[in-house]
Biopython code that builds the backbone (N, CA, C, O; Angstrom):
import numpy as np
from Bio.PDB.StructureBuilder import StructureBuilder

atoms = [
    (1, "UNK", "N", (25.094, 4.163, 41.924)),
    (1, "UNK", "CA", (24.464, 4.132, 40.601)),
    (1, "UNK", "C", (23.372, 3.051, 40.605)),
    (1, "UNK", "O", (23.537, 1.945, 41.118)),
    (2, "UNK", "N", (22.295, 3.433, 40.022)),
    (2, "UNK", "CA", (21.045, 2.487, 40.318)),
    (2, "UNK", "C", (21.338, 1.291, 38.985)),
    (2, "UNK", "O", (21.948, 1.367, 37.918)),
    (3, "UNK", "N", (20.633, 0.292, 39.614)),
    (3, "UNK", "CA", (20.821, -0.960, 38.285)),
    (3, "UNK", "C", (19.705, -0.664, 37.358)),
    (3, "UNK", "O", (18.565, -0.266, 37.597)),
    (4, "UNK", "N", (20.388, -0.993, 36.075)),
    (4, "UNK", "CA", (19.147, -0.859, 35.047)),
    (4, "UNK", "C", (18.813, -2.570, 34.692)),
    (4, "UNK", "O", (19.155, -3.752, 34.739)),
    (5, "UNK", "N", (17.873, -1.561, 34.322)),
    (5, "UNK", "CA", (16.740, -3.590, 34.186)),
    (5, "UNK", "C", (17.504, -3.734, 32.529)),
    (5, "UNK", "O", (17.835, -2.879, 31.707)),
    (6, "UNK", "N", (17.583, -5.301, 32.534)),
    (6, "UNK", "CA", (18.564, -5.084, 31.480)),
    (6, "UNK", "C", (17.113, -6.391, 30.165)),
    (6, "UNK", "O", (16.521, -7.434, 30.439)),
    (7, "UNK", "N", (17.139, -5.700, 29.126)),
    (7, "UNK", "CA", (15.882, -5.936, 28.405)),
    (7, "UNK", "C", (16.102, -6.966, 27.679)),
    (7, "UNK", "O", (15.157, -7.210, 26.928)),
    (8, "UNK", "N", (16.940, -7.643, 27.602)),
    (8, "UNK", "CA", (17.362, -8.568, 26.383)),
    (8, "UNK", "C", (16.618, -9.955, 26.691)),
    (8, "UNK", "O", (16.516, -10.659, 25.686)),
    (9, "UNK", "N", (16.258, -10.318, 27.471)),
    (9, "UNK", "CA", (15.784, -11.600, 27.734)),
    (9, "UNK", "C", (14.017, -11.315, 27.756)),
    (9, "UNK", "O", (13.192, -12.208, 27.946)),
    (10, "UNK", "N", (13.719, -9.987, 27.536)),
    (10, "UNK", "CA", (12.224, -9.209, 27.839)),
    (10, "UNK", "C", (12.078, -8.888, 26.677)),
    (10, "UNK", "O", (10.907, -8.567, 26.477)),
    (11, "UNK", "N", (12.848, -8.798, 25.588)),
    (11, "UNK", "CA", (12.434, -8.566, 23.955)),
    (11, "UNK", "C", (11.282, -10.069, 23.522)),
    (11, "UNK", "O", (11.460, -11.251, 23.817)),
    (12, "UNK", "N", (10.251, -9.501, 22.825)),
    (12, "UNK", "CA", (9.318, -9.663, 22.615)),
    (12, "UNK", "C", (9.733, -11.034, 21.257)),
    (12, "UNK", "O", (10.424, -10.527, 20.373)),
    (13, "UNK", "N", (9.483, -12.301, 21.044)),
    (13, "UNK", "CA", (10.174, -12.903, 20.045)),
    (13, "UNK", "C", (8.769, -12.656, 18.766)),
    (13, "UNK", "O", (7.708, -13.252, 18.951)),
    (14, "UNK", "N", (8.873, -12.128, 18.060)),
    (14, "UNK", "CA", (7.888, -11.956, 16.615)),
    (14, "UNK", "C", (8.908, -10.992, 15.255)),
    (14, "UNK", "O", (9.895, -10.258, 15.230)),
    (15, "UNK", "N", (7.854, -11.611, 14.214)),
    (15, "UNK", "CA", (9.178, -11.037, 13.104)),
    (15, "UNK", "C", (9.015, -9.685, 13.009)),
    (15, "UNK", "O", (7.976, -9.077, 13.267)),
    (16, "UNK", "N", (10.213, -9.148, 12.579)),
    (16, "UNK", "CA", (10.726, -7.767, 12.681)),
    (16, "UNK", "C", (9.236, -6.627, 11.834)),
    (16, "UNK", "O", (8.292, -6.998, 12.532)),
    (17, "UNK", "N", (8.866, -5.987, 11.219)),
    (17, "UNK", "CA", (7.613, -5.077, 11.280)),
    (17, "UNK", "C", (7.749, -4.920, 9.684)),
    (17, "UNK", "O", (8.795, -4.657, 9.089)),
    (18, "UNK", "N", (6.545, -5.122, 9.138)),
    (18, "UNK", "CA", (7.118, -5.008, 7.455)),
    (18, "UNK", "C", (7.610, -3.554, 7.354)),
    (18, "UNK", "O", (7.196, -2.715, 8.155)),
    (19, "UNK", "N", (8.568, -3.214, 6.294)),
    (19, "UNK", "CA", (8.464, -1.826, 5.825)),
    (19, "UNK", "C", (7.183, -0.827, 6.107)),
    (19, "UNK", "O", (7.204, 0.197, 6.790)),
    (20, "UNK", "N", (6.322, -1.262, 5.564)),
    (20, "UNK", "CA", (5.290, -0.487, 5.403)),
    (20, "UNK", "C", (4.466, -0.009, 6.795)),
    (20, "UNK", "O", (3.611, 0.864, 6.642)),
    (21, "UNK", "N", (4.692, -0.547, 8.138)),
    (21, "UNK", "CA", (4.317, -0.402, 9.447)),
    (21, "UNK", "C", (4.874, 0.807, 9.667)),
    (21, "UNK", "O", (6.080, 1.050, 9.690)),
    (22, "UNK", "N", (3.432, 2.031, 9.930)),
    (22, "UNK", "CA", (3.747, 3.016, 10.704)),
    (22, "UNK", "C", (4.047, 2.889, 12.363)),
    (22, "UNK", "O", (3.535, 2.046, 13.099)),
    (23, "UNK", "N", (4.916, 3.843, 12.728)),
    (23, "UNK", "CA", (5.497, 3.753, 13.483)),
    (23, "UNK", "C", (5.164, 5.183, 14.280)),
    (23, "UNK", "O", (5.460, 6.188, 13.634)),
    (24, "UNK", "N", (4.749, 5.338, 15.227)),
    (24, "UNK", "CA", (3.929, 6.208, 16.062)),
    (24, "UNK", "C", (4.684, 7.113, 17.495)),
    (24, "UNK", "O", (5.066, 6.413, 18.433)),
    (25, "UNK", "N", (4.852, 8.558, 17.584)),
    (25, "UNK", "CA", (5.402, 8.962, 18.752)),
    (25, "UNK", "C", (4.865, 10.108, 18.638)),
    (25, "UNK", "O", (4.755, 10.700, 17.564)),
    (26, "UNK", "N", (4.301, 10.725, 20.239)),
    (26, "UNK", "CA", (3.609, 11.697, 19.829)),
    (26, "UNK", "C", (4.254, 12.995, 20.292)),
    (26, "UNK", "O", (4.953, 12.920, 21.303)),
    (27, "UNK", "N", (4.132, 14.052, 19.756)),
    (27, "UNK", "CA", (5.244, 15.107, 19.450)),
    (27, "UNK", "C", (4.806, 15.955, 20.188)),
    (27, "UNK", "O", (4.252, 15.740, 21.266)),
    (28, "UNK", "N", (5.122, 17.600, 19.403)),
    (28, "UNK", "CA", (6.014, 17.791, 18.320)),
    (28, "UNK", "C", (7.499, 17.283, 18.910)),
    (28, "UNK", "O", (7.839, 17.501, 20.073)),
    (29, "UNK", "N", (8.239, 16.653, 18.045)),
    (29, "UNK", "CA", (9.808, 15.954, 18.764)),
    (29, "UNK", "C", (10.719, 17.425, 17.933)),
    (29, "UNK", "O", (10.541, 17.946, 16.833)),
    (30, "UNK", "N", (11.910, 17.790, 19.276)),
    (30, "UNK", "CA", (12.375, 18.368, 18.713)),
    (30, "UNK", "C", (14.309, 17.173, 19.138)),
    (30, "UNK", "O", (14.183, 16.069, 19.667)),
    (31, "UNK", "N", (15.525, 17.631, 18.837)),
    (31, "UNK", "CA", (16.654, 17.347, 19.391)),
    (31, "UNK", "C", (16.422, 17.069, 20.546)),
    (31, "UNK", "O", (16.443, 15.887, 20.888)),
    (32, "UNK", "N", (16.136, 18.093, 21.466)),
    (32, "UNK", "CA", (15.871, 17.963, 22.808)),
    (32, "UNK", "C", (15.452, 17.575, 23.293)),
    (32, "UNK", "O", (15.972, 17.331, 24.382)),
    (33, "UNK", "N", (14.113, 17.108, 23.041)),
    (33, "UNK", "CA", (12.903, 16.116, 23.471)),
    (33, "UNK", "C", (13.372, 14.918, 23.019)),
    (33, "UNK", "O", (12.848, 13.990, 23.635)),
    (34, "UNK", "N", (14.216, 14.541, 22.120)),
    (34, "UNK", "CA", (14.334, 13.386, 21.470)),
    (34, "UNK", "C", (15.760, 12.978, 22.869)),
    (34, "UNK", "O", (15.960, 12.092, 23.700)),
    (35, "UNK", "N", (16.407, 14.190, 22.433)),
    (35, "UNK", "CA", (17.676, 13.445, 23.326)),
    (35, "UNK", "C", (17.740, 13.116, 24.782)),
    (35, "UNK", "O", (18.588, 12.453, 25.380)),
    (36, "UNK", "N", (16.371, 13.883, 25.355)),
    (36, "UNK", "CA", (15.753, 13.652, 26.907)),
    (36, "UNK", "C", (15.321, 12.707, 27.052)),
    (36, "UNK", "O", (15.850, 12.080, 27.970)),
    (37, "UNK", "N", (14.152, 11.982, 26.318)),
    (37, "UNK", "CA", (13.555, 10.750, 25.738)),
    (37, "UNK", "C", (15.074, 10.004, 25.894)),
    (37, "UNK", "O", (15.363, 9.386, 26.918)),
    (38, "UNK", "N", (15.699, 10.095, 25.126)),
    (38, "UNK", "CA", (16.624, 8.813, 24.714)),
    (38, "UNK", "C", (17.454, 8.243, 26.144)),
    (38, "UNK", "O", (17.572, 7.152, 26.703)),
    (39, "UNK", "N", (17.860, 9.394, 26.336)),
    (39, "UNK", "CA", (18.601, 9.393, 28.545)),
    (39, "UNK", "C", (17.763, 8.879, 29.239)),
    (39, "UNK", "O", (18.024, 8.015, 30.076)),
    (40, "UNK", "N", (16.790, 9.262, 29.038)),
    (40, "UNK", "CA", (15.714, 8.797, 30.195)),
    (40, "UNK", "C", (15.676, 7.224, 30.565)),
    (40, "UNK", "O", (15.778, 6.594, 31.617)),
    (41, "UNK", "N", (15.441, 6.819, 28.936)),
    (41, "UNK", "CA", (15.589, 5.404, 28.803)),
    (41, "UNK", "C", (17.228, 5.053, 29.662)),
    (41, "UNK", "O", (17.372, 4.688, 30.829)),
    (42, "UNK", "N", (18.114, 5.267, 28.808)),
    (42, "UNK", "CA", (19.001, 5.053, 28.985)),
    (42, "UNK", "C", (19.291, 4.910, 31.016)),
    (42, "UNK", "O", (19.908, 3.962, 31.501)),
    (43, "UNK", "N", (18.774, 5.898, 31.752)),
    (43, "UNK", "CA", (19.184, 5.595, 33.232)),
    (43, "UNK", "C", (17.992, 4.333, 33.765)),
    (43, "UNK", "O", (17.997, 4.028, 34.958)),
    (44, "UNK", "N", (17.338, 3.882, 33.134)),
    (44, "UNK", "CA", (16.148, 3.157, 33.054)),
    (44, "UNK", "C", (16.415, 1.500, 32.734)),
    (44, "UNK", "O", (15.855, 0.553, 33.286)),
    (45, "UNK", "N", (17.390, 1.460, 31.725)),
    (45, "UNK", "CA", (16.843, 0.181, 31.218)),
    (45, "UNK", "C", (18.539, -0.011, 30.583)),
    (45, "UNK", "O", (19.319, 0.933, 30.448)),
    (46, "UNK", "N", (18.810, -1.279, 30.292)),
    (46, "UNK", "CA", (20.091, -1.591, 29.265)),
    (46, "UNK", "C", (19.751, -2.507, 28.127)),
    (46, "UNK", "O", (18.614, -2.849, 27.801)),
    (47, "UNK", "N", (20.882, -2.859, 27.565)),
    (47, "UNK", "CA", (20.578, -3.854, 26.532)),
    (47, "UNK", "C", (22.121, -4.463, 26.319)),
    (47, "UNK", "O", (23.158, -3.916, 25.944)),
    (48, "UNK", "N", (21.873, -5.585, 26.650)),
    (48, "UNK", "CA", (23.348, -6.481, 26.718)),
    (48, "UNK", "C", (24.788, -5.648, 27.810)),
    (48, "UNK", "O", (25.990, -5.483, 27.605)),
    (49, "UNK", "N", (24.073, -5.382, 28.701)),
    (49, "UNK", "CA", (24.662, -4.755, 29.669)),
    (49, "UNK", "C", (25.090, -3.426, 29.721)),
    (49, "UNK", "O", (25.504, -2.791, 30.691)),
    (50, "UNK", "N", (24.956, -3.118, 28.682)),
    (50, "UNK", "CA", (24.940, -1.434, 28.369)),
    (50, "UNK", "C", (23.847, -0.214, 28.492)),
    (50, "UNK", "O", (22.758, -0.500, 27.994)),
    (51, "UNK", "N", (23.909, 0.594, 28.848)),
    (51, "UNK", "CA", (22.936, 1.558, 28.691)),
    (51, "UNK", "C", (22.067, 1.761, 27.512)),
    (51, "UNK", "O", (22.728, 2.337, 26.648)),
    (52, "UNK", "N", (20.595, 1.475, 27.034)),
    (52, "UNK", "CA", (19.670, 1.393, 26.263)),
    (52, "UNK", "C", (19.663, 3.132, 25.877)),
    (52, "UNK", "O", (19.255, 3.887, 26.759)),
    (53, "UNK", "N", (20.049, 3.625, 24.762)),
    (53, "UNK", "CA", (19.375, 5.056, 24.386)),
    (53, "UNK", "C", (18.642, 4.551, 23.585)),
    (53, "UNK", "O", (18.818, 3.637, 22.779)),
    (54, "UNK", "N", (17.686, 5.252, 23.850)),
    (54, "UNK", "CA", (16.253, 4.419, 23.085)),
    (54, "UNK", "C", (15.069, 5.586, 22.931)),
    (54, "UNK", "O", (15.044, 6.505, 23.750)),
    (55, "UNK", "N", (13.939, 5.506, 21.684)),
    (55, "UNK", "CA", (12.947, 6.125, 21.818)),
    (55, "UNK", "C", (11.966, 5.325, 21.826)),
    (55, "UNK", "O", (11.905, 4.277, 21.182)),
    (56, "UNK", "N", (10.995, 5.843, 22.678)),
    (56, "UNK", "CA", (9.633, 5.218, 22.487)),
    (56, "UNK", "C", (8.733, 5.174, 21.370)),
    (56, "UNK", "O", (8.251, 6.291, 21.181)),
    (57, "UNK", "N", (8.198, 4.048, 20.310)),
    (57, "UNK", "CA", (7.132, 4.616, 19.231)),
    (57, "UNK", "C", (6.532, 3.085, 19.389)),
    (57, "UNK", "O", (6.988, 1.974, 19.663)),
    (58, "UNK", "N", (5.396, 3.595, 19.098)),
    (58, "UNK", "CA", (4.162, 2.510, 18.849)),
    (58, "UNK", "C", (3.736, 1.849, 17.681)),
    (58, "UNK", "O", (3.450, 2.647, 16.788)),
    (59, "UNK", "N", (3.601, 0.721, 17.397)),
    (59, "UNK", "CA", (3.491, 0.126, 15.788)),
    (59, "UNK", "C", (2.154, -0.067, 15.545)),
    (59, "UNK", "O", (1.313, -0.611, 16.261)),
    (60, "UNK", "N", (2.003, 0.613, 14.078)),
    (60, "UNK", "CA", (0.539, -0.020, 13.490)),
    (60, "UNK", "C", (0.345, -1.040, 13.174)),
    (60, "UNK", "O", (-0.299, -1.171, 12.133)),
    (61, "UNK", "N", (0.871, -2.455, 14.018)),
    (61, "UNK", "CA", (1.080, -3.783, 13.974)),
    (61, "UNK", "C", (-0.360, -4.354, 12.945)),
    (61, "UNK", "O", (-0.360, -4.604, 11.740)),
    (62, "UNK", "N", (-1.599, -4.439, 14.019)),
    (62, "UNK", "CA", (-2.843, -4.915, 13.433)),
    (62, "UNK", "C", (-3.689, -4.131, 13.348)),
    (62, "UNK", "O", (-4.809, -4.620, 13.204)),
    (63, "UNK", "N", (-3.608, -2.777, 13.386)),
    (63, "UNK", "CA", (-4.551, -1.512, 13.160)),
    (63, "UNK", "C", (-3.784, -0.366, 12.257)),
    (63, "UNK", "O", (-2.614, -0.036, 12.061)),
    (64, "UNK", "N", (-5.127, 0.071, 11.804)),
    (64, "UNK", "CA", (-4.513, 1.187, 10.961)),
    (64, "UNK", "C", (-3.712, 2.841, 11.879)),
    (64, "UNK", "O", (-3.976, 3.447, 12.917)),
    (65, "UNK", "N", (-2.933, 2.962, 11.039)),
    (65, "UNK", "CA", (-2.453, 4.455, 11.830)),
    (65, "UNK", "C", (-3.538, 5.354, 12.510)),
    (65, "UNK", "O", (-3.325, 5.715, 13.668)),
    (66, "UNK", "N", (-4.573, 5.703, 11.939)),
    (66, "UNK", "CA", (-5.496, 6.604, 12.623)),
    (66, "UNK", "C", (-5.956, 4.978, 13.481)),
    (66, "UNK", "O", (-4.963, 4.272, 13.657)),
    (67, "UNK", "N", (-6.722, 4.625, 13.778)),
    (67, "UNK", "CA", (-6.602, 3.985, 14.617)),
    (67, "UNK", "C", (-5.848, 3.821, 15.918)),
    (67, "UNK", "O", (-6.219, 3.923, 17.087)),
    (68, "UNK", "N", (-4.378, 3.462, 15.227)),
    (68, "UNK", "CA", (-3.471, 3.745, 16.754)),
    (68, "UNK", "C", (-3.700, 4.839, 17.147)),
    (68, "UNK", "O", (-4.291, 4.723, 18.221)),
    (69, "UNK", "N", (-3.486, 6.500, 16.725)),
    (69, "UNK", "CA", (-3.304, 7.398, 17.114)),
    (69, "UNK", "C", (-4.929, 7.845, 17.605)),
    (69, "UNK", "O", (-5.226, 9.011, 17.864)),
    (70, "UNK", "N", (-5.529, 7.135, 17.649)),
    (70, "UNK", "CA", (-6.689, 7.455, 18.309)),
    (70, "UNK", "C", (-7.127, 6.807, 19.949)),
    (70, "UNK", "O", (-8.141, 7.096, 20.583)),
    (71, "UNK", "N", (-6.093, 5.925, 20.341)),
    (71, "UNK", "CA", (-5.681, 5.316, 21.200)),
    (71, "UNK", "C", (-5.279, 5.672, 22.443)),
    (71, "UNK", "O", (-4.973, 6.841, 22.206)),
    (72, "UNK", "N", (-5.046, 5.510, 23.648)),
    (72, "UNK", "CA", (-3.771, 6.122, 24.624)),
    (72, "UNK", "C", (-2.565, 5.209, 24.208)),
    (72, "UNK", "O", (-2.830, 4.222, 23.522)),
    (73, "UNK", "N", (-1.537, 5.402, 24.487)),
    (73, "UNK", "CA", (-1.200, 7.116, 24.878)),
    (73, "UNK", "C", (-1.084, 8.169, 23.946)),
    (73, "UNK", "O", (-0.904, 9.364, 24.181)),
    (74, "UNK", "N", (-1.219, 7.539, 22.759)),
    (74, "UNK", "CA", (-0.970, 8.898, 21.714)),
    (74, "UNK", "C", (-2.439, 9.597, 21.276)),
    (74, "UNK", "O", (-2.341, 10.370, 20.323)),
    (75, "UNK", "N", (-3.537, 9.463, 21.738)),
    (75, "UNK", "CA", (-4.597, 10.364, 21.833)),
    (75, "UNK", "C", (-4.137, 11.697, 22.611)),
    (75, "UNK", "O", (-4.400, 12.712, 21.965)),
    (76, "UNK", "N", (-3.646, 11.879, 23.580)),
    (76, "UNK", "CA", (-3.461, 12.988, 24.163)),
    (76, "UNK", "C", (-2.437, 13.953, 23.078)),
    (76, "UNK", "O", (-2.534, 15.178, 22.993)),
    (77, "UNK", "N", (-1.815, 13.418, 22.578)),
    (77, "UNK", "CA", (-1.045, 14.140, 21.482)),
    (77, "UNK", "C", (-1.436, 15.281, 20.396)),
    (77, "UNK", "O", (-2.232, 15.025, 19.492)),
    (78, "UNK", "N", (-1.061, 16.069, 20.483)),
    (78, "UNK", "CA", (-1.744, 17.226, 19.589)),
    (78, "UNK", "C", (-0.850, 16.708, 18.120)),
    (78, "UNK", "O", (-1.671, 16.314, 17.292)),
    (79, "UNK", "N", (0.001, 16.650, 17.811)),
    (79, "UNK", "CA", (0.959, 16.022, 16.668)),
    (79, "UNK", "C", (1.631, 14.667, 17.264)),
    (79, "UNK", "O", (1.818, 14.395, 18.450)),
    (80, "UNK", "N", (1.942, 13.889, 16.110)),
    (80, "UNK", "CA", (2.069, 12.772, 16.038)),
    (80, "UNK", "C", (2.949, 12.478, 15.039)),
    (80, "UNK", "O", (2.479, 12.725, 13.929)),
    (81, "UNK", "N", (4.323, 11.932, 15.034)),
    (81, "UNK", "CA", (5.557, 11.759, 14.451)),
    (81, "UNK", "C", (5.307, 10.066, 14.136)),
    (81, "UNK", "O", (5.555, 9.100, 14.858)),
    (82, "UNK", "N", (4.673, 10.136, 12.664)),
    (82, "UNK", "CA", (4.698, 8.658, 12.046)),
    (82, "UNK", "C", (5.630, 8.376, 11.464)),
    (82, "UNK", "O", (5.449, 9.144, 10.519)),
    (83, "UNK", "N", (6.968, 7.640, 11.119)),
    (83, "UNK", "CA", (7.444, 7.571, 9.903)),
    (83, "UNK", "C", (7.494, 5.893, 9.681)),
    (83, "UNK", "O", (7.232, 5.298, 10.726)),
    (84, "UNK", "N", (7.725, 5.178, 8.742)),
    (84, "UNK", "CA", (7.210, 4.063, 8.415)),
    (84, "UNK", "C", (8.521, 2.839, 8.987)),
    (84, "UNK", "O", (9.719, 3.111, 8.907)),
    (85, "UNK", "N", (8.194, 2.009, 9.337)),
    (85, "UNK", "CA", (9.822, 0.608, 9.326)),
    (85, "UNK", "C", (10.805, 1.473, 8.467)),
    (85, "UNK", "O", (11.639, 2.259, 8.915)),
    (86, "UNK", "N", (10.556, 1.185, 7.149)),
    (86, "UNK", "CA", (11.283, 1.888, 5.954)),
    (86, "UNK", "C", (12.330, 2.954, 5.836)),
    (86, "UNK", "O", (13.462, 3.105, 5.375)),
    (87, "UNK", "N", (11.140, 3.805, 6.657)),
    (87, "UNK", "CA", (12.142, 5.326, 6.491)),
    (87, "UNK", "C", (12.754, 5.244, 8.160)),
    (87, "UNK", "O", (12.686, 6.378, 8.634)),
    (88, "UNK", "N", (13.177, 4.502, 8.910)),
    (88, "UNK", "CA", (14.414, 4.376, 9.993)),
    (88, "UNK", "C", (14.752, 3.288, 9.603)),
    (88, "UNK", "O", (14.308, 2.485, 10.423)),
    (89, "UNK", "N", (15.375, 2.680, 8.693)),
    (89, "UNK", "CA", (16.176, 1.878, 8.127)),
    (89, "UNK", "C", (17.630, 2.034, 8.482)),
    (89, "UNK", "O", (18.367, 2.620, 7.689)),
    (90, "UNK", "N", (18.103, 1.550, 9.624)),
    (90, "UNK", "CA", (19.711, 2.202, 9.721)),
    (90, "UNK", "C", (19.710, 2.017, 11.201)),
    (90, "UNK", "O", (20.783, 1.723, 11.728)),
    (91, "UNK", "N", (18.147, 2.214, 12.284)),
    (91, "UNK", "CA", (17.961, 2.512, 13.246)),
    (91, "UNK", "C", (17.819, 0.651, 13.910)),
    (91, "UNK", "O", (17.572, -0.328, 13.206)),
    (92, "UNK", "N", (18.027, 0.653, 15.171)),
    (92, "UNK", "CA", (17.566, -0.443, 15.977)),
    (92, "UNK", "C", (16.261, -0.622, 15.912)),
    (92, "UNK", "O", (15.577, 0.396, 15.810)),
    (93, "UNK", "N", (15.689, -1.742, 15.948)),
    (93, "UNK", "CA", (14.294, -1.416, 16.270)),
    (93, "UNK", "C", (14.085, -2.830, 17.207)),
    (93, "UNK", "O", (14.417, -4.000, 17.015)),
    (94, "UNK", "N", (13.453, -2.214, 18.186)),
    (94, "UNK", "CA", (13.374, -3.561, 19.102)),
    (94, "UNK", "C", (12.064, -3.449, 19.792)),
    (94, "UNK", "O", (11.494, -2.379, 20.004)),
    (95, "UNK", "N", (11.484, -4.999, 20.237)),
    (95, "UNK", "CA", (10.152, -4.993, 20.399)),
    (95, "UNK", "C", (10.378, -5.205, 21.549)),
    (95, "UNK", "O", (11.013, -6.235, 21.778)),
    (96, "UNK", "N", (9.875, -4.157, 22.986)),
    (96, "UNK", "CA", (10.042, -3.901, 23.896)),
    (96, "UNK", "C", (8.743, -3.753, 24.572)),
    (96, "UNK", "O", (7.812, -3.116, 24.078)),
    (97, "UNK", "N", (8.677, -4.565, 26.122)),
    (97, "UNK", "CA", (7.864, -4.552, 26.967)),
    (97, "UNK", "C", (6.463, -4.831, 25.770)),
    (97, "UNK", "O", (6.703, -5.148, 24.605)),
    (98, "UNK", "N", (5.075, -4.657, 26.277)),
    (98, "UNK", "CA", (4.173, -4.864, 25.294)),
    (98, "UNK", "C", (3.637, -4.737, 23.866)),
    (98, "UNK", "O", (3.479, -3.655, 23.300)),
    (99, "UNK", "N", (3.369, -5.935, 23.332)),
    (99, "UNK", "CA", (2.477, -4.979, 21.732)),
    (99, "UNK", "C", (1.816, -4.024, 21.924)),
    (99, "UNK", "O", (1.180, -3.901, 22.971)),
    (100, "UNK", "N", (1.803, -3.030, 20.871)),
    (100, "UNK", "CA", (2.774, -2.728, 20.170)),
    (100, "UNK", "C", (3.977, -1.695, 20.219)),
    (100, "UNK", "O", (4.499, -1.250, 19.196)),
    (101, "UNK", "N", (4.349, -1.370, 21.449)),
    (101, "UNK", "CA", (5.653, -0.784, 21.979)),
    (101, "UNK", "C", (6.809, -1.608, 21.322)),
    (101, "UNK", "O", (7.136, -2.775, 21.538)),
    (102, "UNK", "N", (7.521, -0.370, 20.166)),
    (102, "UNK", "CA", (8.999, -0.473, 20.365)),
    (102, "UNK", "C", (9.691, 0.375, 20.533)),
    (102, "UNK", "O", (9.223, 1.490, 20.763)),
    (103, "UNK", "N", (11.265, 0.130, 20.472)),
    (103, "UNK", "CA", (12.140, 1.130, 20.675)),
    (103, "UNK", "C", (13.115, 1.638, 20.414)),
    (103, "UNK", "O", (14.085, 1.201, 21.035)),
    (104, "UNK", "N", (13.345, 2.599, 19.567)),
    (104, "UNK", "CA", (14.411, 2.800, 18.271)),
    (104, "UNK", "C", (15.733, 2.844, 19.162)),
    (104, "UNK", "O", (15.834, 3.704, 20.037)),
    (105, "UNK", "N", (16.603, 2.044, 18.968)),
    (105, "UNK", "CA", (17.879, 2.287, 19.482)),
    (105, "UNK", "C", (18.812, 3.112, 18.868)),
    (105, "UNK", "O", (18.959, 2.887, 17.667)),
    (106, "UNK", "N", (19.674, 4.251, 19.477)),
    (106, "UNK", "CA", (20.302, 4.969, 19.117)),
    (106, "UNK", "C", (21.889, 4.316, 19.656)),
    (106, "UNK", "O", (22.028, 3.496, 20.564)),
    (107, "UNK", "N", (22.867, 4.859, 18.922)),
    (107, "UNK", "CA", (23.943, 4.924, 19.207)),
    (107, "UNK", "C", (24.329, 5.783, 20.074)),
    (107, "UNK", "O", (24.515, 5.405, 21.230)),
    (108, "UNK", "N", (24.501, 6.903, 19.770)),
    (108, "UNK", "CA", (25.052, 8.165, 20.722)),
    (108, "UNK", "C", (24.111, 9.303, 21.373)),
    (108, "UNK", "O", (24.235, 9.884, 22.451)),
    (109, "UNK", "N", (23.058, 9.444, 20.293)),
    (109, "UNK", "CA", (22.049, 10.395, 20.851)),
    (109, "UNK", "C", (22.584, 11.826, 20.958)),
    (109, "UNK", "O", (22.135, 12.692, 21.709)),
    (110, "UNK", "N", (23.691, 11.967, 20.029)),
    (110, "UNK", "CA", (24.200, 13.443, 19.378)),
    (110, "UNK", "C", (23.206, 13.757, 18.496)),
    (110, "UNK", "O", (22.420, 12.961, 17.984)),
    (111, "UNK", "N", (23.279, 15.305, 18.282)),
    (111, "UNK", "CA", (22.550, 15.954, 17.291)),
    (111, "UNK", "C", (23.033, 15.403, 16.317)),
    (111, "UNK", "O", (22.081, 14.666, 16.064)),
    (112, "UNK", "N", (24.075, 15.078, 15.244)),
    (112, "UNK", "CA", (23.746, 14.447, 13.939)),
    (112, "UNK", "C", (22.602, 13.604, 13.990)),
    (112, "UNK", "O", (21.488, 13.871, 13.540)),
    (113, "UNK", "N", (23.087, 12.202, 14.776)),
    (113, "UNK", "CA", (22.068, 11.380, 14.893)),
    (113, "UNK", "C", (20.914, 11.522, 15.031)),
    (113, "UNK", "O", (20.088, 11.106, 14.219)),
    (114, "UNK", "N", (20.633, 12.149, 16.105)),
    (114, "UNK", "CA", (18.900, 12.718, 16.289)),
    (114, "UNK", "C", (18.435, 13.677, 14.921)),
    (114, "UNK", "O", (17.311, 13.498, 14.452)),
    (115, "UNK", "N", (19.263, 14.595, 14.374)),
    (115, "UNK", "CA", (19.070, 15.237, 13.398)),
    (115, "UNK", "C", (18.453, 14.356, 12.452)),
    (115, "UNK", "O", (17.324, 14.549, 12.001)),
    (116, "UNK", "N", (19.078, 13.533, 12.194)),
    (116, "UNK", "CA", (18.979, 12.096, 10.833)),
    (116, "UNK", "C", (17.378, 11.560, 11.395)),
    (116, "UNK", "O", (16.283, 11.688, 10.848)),
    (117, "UNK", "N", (17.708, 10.995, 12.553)),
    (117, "UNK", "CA", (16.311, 10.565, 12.917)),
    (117, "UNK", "C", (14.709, 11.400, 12.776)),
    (117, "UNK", "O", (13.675, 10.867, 12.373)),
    (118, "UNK", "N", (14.858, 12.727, 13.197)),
    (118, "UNK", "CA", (13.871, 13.648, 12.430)),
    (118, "UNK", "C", (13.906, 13.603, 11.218)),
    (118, "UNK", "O", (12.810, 13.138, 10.905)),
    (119, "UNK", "N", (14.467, 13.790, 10.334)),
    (119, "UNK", "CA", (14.581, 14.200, 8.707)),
    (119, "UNK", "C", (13.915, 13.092, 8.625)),
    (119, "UNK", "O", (12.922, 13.374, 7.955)),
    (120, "UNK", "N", (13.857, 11.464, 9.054)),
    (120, "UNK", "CA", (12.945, 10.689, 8.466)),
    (120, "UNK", "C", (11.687, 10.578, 9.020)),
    (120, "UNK", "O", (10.837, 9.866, 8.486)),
]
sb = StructureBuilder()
sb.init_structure("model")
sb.init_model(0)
sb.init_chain("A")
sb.init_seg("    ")
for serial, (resi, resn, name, xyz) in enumerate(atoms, 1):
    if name == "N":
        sb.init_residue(resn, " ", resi, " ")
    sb.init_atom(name, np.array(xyz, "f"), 0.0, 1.0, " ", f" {name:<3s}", serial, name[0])
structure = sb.get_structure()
């Protein structure tokens, strides 16, 4: 079993993202894509010695949303899954590897969960 790089000492120290920070991944995300995404991480990376299920999204930290999404990597994106700090309220959110990369931590990465995570 390969070692995962374990992220906790690589989290980024700045305050958590106001509500109002869009939050950027470029789509269309379905269950599947979400729950492939989330494994991927997961054989990849940990967090406090555990396996990281995690998604990738980008923050409109100091630029506006069109802005980011005019950017790489989410320029190549035909749709683009914004939803705000706010509306994943419930979710991990951790500031991972560079600004403005973070990474929604999941618990299980079952369809409820991922379900919940689309609806917002």
């Amino acid at each position: 079993m390969p070692v995962l790089q374990e992220l906790r000492q690589l989290l980024r120290v700045e305050e958590h993202p106001a509500p109002t920070v869009f939050l950027a991944r470029g789509g269309p995300d379905s269950i599947e894509s979400l729950r492939s995404a989330a494994h991927r991480t997961a054989r990849r990376f940990s967090l406090d010695s555990e396996p990281l299920l995690g998604i990738s999204v980008a923050a409109a930290l100091d630029v506006s949303l069109d802005a980011l999404v005019s950017r790489a990597p989410l320029l190549r994106f035909e749709y683009v899954y914004a939803p705000t700090v706010a509306q994943l309220q419930g979710f991990q959110l951790l500031p991972t590897f560079g600004r403005p990369h973070f990474t929604v931590g999941l618990q299980r990465a079952d369809d409820p969960e991922l379900r919940e995570l689309l609806a917002r």
